[in-house]
matplotlib code that plots the C-alpha trace (Angstrom):
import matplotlib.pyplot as plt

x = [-46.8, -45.8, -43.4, -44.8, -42.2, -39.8, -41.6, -41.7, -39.7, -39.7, -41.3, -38.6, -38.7, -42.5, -43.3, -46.5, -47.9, -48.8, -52.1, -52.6, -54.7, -54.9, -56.0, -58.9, -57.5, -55.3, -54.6, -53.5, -50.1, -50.4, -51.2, -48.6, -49.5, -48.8, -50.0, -52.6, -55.4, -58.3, -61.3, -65.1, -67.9, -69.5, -71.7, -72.3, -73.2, -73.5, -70.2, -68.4, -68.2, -66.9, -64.6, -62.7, -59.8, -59.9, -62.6, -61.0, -59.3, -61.9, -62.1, -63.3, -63.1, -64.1, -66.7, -63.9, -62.1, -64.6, -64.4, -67.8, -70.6, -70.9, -73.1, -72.9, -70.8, -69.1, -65.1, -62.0, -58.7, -57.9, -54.7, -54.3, -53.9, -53.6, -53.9, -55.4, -54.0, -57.5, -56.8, -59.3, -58.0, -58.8, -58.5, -58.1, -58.4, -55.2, -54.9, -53.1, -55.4, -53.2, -51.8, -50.3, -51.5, -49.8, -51.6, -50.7, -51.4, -51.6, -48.6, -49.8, -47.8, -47.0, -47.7, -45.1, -47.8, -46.4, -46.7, -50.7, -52.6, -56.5, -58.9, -56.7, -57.1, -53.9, -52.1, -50.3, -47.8, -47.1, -47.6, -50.6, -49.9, -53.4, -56.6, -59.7, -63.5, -65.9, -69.6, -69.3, -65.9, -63.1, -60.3, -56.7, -53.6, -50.9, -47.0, -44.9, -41.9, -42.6, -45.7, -48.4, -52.0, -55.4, -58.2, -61.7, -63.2, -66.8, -68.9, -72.2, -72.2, -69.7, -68.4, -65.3, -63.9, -61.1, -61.6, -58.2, -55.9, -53.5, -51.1, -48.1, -49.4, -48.1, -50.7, -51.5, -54.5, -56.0, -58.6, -59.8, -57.3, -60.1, -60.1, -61.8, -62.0, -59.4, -57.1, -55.9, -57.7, -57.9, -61.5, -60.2, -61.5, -59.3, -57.1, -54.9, -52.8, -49.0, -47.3, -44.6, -42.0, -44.4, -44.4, -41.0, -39.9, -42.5, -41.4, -37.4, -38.5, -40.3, -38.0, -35.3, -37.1, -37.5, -34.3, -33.5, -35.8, -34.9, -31.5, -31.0, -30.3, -26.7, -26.4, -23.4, -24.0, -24.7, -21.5, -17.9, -17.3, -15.1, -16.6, -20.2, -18.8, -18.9, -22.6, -23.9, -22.9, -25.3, -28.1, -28.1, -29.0, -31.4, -32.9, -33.1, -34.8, -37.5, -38.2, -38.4, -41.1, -42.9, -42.4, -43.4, -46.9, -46.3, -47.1, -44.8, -44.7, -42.2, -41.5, -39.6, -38.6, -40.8, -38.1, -36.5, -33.9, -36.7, -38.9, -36.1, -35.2, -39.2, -40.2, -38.3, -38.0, -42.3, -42.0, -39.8, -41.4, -44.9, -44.2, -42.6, -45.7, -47.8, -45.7, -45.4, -49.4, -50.2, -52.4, -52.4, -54.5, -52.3, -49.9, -52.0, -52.9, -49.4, -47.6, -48.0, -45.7, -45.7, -43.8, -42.5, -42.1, -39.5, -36.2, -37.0, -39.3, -41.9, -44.2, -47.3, -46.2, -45.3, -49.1, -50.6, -48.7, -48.7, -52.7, -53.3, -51.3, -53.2, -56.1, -54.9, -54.5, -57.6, -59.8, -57.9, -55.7, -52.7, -49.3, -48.2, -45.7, -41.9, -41.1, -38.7, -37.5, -36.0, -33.6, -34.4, -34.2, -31.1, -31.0, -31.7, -35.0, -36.1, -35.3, -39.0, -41.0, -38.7, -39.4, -42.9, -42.6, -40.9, -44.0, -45.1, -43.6, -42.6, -38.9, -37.4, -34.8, -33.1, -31.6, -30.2, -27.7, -27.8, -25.5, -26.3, -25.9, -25.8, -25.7, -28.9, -31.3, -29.0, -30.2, -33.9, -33.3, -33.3, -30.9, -29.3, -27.6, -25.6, -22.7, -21.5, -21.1, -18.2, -16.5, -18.2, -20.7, -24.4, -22.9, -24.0, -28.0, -30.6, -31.8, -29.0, -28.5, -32.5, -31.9, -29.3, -31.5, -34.7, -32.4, -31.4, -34.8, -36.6, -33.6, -36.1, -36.9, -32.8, -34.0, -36.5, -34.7, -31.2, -32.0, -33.0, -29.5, -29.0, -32.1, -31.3, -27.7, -29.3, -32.1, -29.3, -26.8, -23.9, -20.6, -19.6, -17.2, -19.4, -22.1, -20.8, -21.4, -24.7, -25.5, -24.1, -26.5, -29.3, -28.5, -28.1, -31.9, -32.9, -33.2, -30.1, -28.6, -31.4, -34.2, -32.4, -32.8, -36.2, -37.6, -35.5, -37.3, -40.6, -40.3, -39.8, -42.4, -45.1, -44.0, -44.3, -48.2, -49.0, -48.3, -48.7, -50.2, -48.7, -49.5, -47.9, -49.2, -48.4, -45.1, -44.5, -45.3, -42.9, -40.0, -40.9, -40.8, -43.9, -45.2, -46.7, -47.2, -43.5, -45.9, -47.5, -43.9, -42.6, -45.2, -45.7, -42.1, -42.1, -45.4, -44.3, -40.6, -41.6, -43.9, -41.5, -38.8, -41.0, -42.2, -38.9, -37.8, -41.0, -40.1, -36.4, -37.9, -39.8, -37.0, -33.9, -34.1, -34.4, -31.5, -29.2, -25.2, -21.9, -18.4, -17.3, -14.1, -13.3, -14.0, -16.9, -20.1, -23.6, -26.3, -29.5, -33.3, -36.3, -38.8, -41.7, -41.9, -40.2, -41.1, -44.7, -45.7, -48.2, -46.6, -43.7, -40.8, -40.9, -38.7, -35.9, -36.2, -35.9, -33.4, -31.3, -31.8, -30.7, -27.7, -26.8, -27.5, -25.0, -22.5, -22.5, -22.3, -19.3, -17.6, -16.2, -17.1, -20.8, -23.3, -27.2, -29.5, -33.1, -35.6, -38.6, -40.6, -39.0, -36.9, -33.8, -32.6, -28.9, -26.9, -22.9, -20.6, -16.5, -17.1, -16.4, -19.3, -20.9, -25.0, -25.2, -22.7, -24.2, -27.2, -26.2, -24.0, -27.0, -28.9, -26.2, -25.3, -29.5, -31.2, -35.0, -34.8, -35.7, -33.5, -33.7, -33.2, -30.2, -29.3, -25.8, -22.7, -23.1, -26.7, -30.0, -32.5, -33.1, -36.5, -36.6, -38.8, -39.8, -39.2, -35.3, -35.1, -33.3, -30.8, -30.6, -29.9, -27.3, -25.1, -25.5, -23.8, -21.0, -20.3, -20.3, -18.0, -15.4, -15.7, -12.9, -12.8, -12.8, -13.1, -13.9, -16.9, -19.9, -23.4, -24.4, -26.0, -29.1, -32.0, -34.0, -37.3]
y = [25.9, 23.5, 24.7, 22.7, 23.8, 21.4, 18.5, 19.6, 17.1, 15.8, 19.2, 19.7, 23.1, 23.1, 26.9, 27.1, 27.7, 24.9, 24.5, 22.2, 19.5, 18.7, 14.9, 15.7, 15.2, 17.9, 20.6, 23.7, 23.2, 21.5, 25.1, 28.3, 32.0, 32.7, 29.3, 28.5, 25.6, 24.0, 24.5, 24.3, 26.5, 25.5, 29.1, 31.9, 35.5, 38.9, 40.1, 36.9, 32.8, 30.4, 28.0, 24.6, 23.4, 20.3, 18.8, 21.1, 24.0, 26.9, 30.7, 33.0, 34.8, 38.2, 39.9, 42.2, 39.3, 37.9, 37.3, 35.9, 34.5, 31.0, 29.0, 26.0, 23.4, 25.1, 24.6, 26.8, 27.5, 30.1, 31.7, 31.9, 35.8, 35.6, 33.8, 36.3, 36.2, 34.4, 31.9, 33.2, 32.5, 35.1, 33.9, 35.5, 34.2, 34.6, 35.6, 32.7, 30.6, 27.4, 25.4, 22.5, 20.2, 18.5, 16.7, 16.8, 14.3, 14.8, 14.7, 14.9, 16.3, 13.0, 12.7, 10.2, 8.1, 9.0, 13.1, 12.3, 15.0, 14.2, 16.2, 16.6, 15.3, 13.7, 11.4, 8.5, 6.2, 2.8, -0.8, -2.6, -5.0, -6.4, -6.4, -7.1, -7.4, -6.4, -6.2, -2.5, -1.5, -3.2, -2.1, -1.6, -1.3, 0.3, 0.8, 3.5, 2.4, 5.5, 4.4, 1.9, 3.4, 1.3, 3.0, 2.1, 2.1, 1.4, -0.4, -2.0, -3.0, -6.5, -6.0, -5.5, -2.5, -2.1, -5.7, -5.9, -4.3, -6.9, -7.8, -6.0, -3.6, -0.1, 2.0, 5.7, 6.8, 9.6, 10.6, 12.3, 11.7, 10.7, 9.2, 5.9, 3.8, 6.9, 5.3, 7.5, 6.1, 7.2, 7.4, 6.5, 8.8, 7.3, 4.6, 3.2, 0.5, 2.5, 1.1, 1.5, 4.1, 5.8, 2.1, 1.7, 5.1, 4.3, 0.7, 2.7, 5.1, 2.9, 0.0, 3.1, 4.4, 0.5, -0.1, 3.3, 2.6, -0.8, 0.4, -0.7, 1.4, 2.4, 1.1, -1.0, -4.3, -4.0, -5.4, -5.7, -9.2, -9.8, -13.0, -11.6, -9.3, -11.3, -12.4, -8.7, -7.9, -11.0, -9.7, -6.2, -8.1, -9.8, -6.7, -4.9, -8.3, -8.0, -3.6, -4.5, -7.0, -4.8, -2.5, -4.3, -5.3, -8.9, -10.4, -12.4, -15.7, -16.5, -19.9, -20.3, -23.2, -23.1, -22.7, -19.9, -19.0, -19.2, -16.5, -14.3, -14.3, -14.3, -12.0, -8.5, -9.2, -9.1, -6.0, -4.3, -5.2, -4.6, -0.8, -1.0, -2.7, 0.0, 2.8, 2.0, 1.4, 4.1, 1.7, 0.2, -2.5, -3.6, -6.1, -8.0, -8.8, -8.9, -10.8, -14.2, -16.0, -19.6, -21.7, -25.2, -27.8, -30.2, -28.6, -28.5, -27.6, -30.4, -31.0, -30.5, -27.5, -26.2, -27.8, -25.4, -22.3, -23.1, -23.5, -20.5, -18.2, -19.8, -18.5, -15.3, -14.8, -16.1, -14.2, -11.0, -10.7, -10.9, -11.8, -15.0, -15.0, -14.6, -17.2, -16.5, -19.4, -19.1, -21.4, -23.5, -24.4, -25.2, -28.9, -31.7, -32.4, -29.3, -29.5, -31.7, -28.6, -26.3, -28.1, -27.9, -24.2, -24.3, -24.4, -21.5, -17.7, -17.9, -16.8, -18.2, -17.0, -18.9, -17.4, -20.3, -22.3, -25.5, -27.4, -26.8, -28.8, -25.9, -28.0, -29.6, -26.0, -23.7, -23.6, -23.6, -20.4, -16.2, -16.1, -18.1, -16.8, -19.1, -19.2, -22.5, -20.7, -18.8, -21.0, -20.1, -22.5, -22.2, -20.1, -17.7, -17.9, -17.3, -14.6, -12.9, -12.9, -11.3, -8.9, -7.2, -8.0, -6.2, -3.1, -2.7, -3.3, -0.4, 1.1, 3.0, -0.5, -1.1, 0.2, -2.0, -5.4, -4.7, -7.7, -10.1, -11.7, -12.6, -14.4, -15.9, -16.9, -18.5, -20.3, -22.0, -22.5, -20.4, -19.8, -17.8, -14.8, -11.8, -13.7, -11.4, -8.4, -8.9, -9.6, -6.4, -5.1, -6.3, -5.5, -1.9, -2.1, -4.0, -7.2, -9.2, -12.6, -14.3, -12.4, -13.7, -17.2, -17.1, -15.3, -18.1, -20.7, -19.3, -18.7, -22.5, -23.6, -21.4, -22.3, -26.0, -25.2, -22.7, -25.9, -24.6, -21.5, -17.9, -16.7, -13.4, -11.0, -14.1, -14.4, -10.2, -10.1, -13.1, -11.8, -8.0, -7.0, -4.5, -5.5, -2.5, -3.5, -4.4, -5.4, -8.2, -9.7, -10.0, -11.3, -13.6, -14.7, -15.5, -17.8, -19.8, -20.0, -21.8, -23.8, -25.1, -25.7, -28.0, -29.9, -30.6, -32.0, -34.2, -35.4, -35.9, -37.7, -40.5, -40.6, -41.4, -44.5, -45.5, -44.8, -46.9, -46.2, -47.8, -46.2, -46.1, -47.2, -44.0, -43.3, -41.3, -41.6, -43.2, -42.7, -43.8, -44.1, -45.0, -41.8, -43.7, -46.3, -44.2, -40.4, -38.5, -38.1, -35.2, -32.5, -30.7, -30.6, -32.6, -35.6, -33.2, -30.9, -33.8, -35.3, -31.9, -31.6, -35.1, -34.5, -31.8, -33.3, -36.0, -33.6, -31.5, -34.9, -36.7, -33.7, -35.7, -36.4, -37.1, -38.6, -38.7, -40.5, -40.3, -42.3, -43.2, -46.1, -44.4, -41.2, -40.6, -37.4, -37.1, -34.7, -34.5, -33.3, -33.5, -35.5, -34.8, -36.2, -35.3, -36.3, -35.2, -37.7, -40.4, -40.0, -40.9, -43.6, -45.7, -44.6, -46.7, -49.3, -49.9, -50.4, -50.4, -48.0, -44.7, -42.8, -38.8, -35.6, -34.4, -30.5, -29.8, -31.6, -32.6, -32.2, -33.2, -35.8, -38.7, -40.8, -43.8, -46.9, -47.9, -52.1, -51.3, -49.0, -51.6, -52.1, -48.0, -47.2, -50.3, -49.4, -45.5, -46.4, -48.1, -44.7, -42.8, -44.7, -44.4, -40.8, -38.8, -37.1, -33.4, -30.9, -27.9, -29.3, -28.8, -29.0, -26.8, -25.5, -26.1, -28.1, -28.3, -29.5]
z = [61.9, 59.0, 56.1, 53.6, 50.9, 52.8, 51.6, 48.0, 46.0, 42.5, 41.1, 38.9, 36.8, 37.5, 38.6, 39.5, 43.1, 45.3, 46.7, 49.8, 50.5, 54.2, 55.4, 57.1, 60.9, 60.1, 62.9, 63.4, 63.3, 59.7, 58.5, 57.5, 56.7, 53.2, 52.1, 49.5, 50.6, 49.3, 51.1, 50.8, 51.6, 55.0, 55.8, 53.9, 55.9, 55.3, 55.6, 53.2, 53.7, 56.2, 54.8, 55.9, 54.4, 57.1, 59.5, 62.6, 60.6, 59.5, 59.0, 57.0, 54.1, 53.8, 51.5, 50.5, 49.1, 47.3, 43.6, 43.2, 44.8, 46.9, 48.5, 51.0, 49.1, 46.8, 46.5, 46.2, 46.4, 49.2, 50.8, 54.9, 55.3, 58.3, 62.3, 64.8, 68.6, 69.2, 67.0, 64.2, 60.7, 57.8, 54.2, 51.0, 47.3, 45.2, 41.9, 40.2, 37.9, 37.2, 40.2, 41.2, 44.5, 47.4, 49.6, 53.4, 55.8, 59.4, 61.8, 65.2, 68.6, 70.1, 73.9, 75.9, 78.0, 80.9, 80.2, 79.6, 81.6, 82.9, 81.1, 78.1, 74.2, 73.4, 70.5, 71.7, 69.8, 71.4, 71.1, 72.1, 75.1, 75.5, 74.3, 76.6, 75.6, 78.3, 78.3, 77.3, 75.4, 73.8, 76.6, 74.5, 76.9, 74.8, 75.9, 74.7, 77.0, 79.1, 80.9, 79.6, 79.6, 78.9, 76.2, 75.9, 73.1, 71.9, 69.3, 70.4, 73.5, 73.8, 70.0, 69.3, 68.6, 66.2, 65.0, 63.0, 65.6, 67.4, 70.0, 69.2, 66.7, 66.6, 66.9, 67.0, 69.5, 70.2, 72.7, 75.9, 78.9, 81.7, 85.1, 85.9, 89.0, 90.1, 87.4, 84.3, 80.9, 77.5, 76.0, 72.4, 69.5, 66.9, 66.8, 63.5, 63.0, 61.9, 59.1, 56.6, 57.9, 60.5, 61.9, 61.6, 63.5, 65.7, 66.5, 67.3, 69.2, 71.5, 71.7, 72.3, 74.7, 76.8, 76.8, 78.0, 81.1, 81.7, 82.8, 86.4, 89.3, 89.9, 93.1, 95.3, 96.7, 100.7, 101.5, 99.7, 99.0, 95.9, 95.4, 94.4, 92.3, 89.0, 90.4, 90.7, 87.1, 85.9, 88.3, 86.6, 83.4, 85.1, 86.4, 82.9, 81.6, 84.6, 83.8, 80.1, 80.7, 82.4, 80.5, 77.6, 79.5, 79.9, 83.3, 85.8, 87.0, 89.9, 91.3, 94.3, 97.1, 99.3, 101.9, 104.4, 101.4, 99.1, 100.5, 101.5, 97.9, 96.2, 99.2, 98.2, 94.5, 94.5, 97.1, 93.6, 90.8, 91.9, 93.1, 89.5, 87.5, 90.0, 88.9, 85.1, 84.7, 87.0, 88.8, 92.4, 91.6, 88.5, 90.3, 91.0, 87.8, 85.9, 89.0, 90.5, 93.2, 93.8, 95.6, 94.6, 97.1, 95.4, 94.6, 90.4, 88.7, 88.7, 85.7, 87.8, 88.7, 85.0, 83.7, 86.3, 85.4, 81.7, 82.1, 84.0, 81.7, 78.8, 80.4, 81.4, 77.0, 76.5, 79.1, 79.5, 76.3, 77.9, 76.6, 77.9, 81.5, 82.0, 84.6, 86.7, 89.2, 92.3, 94.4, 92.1, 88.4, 87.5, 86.9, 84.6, 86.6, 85.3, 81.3, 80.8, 82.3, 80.3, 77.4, 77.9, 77.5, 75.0, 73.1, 73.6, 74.1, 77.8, 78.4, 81.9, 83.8, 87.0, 90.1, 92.2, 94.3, 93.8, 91.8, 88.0, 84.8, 82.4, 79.4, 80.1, 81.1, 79.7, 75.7, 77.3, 79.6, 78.7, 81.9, 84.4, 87.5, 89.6, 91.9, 90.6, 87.1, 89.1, 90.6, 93.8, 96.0, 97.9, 100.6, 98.5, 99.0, 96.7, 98.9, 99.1, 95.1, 95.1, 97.7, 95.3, 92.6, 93.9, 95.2, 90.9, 90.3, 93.4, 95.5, 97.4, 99.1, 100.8, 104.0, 104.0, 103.4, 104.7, 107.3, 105.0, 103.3, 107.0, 107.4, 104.4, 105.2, 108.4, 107.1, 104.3, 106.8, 104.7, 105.9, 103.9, 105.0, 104.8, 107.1, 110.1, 107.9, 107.1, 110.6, 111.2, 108.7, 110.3, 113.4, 113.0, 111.4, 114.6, 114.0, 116.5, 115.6, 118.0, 116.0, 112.8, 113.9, 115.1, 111.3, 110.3, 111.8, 111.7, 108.1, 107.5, 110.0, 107.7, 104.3, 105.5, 106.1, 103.5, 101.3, 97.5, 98.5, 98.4, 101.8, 101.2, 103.8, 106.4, 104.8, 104.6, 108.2, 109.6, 107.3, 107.8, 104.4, 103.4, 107.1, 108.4, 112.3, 113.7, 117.2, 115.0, 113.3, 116.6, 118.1, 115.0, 114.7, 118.6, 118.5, 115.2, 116.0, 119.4, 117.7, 115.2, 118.4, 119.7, 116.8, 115.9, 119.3, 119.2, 116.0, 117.1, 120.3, 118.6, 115.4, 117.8, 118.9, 115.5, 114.0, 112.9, 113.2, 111.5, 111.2, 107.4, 106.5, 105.8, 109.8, 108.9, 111.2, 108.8, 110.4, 108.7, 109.8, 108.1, 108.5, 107.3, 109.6, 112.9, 112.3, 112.4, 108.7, 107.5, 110.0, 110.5, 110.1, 106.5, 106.0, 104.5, 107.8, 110.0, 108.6, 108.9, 111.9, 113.6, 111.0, 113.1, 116.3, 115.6, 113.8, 117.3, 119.8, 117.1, 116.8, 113.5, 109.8, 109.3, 106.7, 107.7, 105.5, 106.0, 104.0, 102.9, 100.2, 97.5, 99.0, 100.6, 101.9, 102.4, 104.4, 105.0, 107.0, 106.7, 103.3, 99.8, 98.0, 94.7, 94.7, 91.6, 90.3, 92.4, 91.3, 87.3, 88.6, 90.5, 87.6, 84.9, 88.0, 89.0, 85.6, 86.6, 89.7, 88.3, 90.7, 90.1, 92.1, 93.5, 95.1, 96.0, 96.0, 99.6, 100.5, 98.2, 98.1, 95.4, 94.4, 93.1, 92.4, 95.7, 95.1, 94.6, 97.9, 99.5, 96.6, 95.8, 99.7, 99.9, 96.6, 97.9, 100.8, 99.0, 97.0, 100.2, 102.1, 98.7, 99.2, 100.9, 104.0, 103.5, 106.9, 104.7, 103.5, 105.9, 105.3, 108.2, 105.3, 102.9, 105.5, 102.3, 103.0]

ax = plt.figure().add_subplot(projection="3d")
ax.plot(x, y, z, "-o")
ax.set_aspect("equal")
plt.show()
């Protein structure tokens, strides 16, 4: 019960007794034996009068106690005798004539979201996430950093209800804890916008309570490797940036290249944070609402691709009341090509964070990004894969799911070529969960040959199954690996077959081998593999039969793909040197240092491929330098 006295302040010498006036949503445990109320008449019977001193506290007081005569209506000022085991209250009325009054508001017991119990009547504090008019009831989903609940509440039928509450009001509801569609809902009785310092404790104790939760997991990375150490510390902010978000209520956008290393890294990081958006609403079906995968077929973030996603979260706050996406990109992101998408967003609320390998320019994306993870930033290179970055990060996110994608940074490391030291270990890792080095390469493979047909398109039970992540039939991943690994074998050789002949060979002063071949005239367009594949894969071809330094350009009107072996270039560099050496020619794009693609204007192919040439064959030979590595598409 409450001790009133405690809030009795600037009385100063005055002696007189308080009297109480409760709010009325007073409880309970706003009341105190001993204390004096005010309270109205709401019965009169034979043995005295029932009175209440708020809407839910009542009791009576006896004829014995009576000092006169009431009916129905009348007021007074009584004192709580006393609070029976069953919760009857018996009043008396004191003697005093002269009084001062307090009034009391009500301070409800607090229930944490995720402590709410079906069937009960509970008072929640939290923020509201979104706000969603149906036919029927104004649905409110409110966040306490605990758990995030939803609360329907009615008007007339399609009105809204509780026309002045907002987006990221502090609120306090209160209502019956029900069950619909088998999810847990609050059938709101009340519901009021906090403010001054209820709002302001309110606001702590929630954002206290988020950042509490967000904390990653205390986990190890899956293998000791010194140089991801420095990398694994970024990744656990990363991870608290993705649990506050959903904690917070706002949904998740990921775009990822569609590529082996690009699904190995989008693939468990959407296993983890949907059993995490599942868990925190309570709600199976949530994910997919509050999380969207995409993948991206150039290697940047292209502005068709931002107009789309900045269109359909637009939407998503129109139609459902949503807060606007994070967007998170993967193996890709983290060059100039991207800063015009970025600065599209930069209209409205949409933080982005980047986890990639390619070679960044962090002064260009850096003041647009919330985070930015790569192994450039470290002095280290893309031998460390974007999948094997997202594996770590979705184990800090979930670790319940490391059994479950142990085998992944291998597939990974093989479908980016790395050679990087602890490739043998995670091998080893996936070895001992069943997956050997030829099962490796075939996911590999087959991973690539689907992304090149799912296009733009998610396909994530198709990719779940060929990686074996969430796949719940180990029969069907083999079997489904076997078929589109094969398939993928022999589109490549038939692509080879009819691309060979073609291609034209010269020995740079430097002695390195140029091999060059024009894909739109000499290779099948409009199947697999892609222009960037193919070209890969004759680079390898010649790489294997020279046994020497290497460079293989493949190209198109107004595209080159370049790959090198043995040679210390920088595309990056190149690139902004034809760009100040060509005036006219548009070129863009680049990757890593010694692997990417450029476009350009195709009537100055002939003058971009000639002066690229000249800067490769200036470049010096390098044997630790090897792009048996990234066959981006």
């Amino acid at each position: 019960m409450t001790d009133h006295s405690a809030g009795d302040s600037g009385a100063g010498a005055d002696s007189r007794p308080v009297v109480y006036d409760l709010a009325p949503d007073c409880t309970l445990s706003d009341v105190s034996v001993g204390e004096h109320y005010h309270a109205v008449v709401n019965g009169v019977v034979a043995y005295g009068v029932f009175v209440d001193i708020s809407d839910t506290v009542s009791g009576l007081l006896h004829e014995s106690n009576l000092d006169r005569s009431y009916d129905v209506g009348d007021r007074l000022v009584v004192t709580l005798e006393s609070r029976k085991e069953n919760g009857d209250l018996a009043f008396d009325v004191p003697a005093f004539e002269t009084y001062r009054t307090e009034i009391v508001d009500h301070e409800p017991d607090i229930t944490s979201i995720a402590d709410l119990e079906t069937g009960s009547t509970a008072t929640i504090e939290g923020r509201v996430v979104q706000i969603k008019q149906t036919g029927g009831p104004t649905i409110f989903h409110v966040a306490d950093g605990t758990a995030i609940v939803s609360g329907a509440a009615f008007a007339e039928a399609g009105v809204r209800a509780f026309p002045d509450v907002e987006i990221d009001d502090i609120v306090r509801v209160t209502g019956e804890v029900e069950l619909h569609r088998d999810v847990r809902q609050l059938e709101i009785d009340s519901l009021a916008v906090l403010d001054g310092d209820a709002e302001a404790d309110a606001r702590d104790s929630i954002d206290t309570t988020i950042a509490e939760a967000s904390a990653p997991a205390d986990v190890d990375p899956l293998v000791d490797w010194p140089a991801f150490e420095p990398i694994f510390e970024e990744l656990k902010t990363v991870a608290e940036l993705l649990r506050q978000t959903v904690l917070s209520g706002r949904p998740i956008r990921v775009r990822h290249h569609a590529d082996g290393d690009g699904m190995c890294a989008a693939t468990p990081l959407q296993l983890a944070v949907e059993r995490f958006i599942a868990d925190v609403h309570n709600d199976p079906d949530a994910p997919q609402h509050l999380f969207k995968r995409l993948p991206s077929k150039a290697p940047y973030y292209e502005m068709e691709d931002v107009t789309r996603d900045l269109s359909f979260a637009l939407e998503g706050q129109s139609r459902h009341g949503q807060k606007l996406p994070l967007l998170l990109m993967l193996d890709n992101g983290s060059t100039e090509e991207d800063v015009p998408a970025y600065q599209n967003l930069a209209h409205y609320d949409i933080p982005i964070a980047v986890i990639d390998h390619h070679h960044p320019d962090p002064a260009a994306v850096e003041p647009l990004l919330d985070a930015h993870v790569n192994p450039y930033l470290y002095g280290e290179d893309y031998r460390i894969t974007t999948g094997m970055m997202c594996v770590e990060l979705a184990r800090l996110i979930d670790p319940a799911i490391t059994d479950d994608i142990e085998h992944v940074p291998a597939v990974a490391g093989r479908s980016d070529r790395s050679k990087a030291e602890v490739m043998d270990q995670y091998v080893a890792l996936a070895d001992e969960a069943g997956y050997d080095r030829e099962s490796i390469e075939a996911i590999g493979e087959a991973l690539d040959y689907a992304a090149h047909w799912l296009r733009y398109s998610e396909g994530k039970t198709l990719v779940n199954d060929v990686l074996d992540v969430g796949c719940e039939d180990f029969d069907r991943h083999q079997r489904l690996v076997s078929f589109l690994a094969e398939r993928a074998e022999r589109d490549i050789d038939r692509q080879l077959e009819a691309v060979s002949p073609h291609v034209e060979h010269e020995r740079l002063d430097s002695e390195a081998h140029l091999y060059r071949v024009d894909l739109d005239h000499f290779a099948h367009r409009f199947t697999y593999p892609a222009p960037g594949k193919t070209t890969g894969n004759l680079h390898d071809r010649k790489v294997t039969e020279t046994g020497e330094p290497v460079i293989t350009i493949g190209y198109g009107p107004d595209f080159a793909v370049l790959r090198s072996d043995g040679v210390r270039l920088d595309i990056p560099r190149m690139v902004t040197e034809l760009n100040e050496e060509l005036p006219g020619a548009g070129v863009s794009g680049g990757g890593h240092l010694v692997v990417g693609s450029i476009k350009f204007v195709k009537g100055r192919r002939e003058s971009v491929i000639d002066l690229l040439v000249e800067k490769m064959a200036e470049a010096d030979l390098d044997e630790s330098l090897s792009t048996t590595a990234p066959l981006d598409n």
